[in-house]
C-alpha positions in Angstrom: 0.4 57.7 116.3 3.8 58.7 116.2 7.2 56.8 117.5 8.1 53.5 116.3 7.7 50.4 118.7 10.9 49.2 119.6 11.2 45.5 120.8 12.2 44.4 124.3 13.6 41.1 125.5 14.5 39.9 129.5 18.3 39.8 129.1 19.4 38.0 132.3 23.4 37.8 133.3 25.7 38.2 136.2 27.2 41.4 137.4 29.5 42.1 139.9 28.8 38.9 141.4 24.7 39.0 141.7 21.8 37.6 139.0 20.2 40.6 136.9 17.4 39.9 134.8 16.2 43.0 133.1 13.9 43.9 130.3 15.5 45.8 127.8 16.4 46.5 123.9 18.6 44.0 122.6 20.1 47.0 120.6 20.7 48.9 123.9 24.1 49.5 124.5 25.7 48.4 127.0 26.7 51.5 129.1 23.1 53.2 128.8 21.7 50.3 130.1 24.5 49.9 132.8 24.3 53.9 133.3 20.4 54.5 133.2 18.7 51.2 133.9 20.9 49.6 136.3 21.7 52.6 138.2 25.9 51.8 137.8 27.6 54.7 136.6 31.7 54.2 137.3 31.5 53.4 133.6 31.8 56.7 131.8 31.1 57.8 127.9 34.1 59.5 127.1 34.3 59.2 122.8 31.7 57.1 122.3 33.2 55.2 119.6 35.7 52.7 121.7 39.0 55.4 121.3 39.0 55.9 125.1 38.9 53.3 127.8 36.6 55.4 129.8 33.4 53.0 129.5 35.6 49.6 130.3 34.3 46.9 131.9 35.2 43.4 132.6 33.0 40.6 130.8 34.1 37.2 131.3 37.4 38.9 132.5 38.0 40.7 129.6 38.2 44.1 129.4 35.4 45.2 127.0 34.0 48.5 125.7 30.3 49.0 127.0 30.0 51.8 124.3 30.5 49.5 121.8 28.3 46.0 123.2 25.2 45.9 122.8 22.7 44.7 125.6 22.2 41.3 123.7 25.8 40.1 123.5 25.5 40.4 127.7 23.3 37.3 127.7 24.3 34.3 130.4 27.9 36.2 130.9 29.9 37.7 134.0 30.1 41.4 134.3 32.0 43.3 136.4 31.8 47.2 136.6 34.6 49.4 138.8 31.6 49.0 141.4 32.1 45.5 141.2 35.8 45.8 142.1 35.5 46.9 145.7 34.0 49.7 147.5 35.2 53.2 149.8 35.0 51.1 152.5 36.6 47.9 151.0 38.6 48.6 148.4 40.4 46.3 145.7 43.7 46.1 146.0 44.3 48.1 142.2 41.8 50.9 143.6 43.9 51.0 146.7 47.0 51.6 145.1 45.4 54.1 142.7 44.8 56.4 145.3 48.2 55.7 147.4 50.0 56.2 144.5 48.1 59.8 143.3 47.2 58.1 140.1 43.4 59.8 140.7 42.5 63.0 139.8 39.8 64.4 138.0 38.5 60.4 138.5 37.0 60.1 134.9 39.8 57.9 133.4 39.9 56.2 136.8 37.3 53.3 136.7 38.6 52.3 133.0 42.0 52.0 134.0 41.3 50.3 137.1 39.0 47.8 135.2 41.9 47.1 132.5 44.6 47.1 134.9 42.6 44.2 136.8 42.5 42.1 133.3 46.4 42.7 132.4 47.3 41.8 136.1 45.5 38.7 136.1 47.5 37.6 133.1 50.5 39.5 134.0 51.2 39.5 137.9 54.6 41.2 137.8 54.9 43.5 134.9 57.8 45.8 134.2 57.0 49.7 133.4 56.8 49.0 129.4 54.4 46.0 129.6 52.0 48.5 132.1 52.1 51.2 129.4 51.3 48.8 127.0 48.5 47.8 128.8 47.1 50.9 129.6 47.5 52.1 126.2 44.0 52.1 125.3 42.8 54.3 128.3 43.5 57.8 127.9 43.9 60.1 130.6 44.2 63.9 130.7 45.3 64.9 133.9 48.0 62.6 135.1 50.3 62.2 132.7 50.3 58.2 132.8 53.3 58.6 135.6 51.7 58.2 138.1 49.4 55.6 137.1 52.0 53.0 135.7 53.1 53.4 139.6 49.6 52.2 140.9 49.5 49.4 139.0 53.0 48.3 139.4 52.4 48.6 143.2 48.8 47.1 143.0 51.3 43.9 141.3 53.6 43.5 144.3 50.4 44.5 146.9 48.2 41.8 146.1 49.7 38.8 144.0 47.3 36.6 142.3 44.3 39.2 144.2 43.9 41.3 140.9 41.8 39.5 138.9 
């Protein structure tokens, strides 16, 4: 008989707003079991090893790394994914301004930005330029150059007030 037996446990939480009880290794981390069991996939493994903002989420309404939490730390806690945020059809206000303001392009920074701009903004509603790069400073991005972005969530500020958390 080869393969070890790994243990499993029912980890039950909250995310984006409904009950989820699933069975699962506590040692899973937190974006496979987002990613492959649960079907979500917004969050993206970019380094693997917490250097890129890519695989951000919001627990509690902090902005976390999924590729460095393990499945057991999720226990009796709020989770929000970027498909928690809003949807194509209704969109939250920080996804909306994404897009009006061009701050999209290849869209694999995108979900990680939007998740920490949605926990800076509900601790700072109206940020200057520097305080959004600050912010954003652990979420690389290739393609846009950051310009564009600090735009989106500066406008995402002064669209929805006290909506972007």
């Amino acid at each position: 008989m080869s393969g070890k037996i790994v243990p499993t446990f029912t980890l039950a939480f909250t995310l984006n707003g409904g009950p989820v009880r699933v069975e699962t290794s506590p040692g899973r981390r937190v974006l496979d079991l987002l990613r492959e069991d649960l079907g979500l996939t917004a969050a993206k493994e970019g380094c693997g090893s917490g250097e890129c903002g890519a695989c951000a989420i919001l627990v509690d309404g902090a902005a976390k790394l999924s590729c460095l939490m393990l499945a057991v730390q999720l226990e009796g806690r709020e989770v929000v994914t970027a498909e928690g945020l809003g949807t194509a059809e209704n969109p939250h206000p920080i996804q909306a301004a994404f897009v009006e303001n061009g701050a999209v392009q290849c869209g694999y920074c995108t979900p990680g930005m939007t998740i920490a701009t949605a926990e800076f903004l509900a601790h700072t509603p109206d940020p200057d330029r520097g305080q959004v790069r600050e912010a954003i400073s652990g979420n690389l991005c290739r393609c846009t150059g950051y310009v564009k972005i600090v735009d989106a969530v500066l406008a995402a500020a002064k669209a929805a007030p006290g909506e972007s958390s």
